[in-house]
C-alpha positions, 0 to 999 in steps of 0.5 A: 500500500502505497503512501504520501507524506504532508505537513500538518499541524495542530489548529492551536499552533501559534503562527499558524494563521500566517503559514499560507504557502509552503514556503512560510511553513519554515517559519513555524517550528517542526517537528520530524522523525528519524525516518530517511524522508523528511522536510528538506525532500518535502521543501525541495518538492514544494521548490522552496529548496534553498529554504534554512530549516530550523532547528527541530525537534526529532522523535525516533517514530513517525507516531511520536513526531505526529503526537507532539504535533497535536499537542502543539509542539509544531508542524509535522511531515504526516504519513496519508494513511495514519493521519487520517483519525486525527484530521477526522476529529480536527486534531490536526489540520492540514497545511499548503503544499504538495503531498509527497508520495513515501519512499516506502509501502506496506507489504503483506508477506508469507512464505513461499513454500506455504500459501496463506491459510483461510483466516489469512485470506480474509484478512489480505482481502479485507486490508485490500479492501481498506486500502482501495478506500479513498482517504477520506476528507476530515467530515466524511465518514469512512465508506464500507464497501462489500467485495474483494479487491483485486490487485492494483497500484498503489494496494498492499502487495501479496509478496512471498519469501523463499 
């Protein structure tokens, strides 16, 4: 299952009202993770590349990094898939500029000389399923729909290991 990552940033946050391009978002404190795609390849995306980045405070977890940013420590580059909950309730917003797509995916894994047993099955279908959802805005409630979901771009992968 493929990935974005975008800043965002407690509503709360003081200075927030002033950060309307991606450019004034360098202005605002961050906050990062130890993760190897961070906010100089998010500005370099967003082509303000010769931007100094501050100081910042760094968690080792992605998760970490995004719960300081709800409790208004500053702005965060946030995973599209776990952010989702917390732009839902309002407890992060989204700021300007592009979504960058994550280097790196999720993958359901087996090995390969022992294929996935029922209950394995129905999980690997139904985590399709919630990946071939569109990511929901803030007010919308998440759709359910009935059926599998067959392999597709940007779906986890079934992969198997020797």
């Amino acid at each position: 299952m493929d990935e974005e990552l975008f800043p965002v940033a407690s509503p709360a946050l003081p200075g927030l009202a002033a950060a309307k391009t991606p450019g004034d978002i360098a202005a605002l404190p961050l906050v990062s993770d130890m993760g190897l795609q961070g906010w100089r390849d998010w500005f370099n995306a967003a082509t303000c590349a010769a931007l100094a980045l501050p100081p910042m405070h760094t968690f080792a977890d992605s998760t970490d990094a995004m719960l300081a940013a709800v409790h208004g420590i500053g702005a965060v580059l946030a995973r599209s898939r776990v952010v989702q909950p917390y732009l839902q309730r309002r407890e992060l917003v989204r700021l300007p500029g592009p979504a960058v797509k994550a280097r790196f995916a999720y993958y359901a894994v087996h090995p390969a000389h022992r294929a996935p047993g029922p209950a394995a099955m129905l999980f690997l279908d139904w985590i399709k399923r919630q990946a071939q959802e569109p990511l929901a805005p803030p007010d919308a409630p998440r759709p359910r729909r009935a059926g599998s979901a067959a392999a597709e771009p940007g779906l986890p992968r079934v992969l198997t290991r020797p």
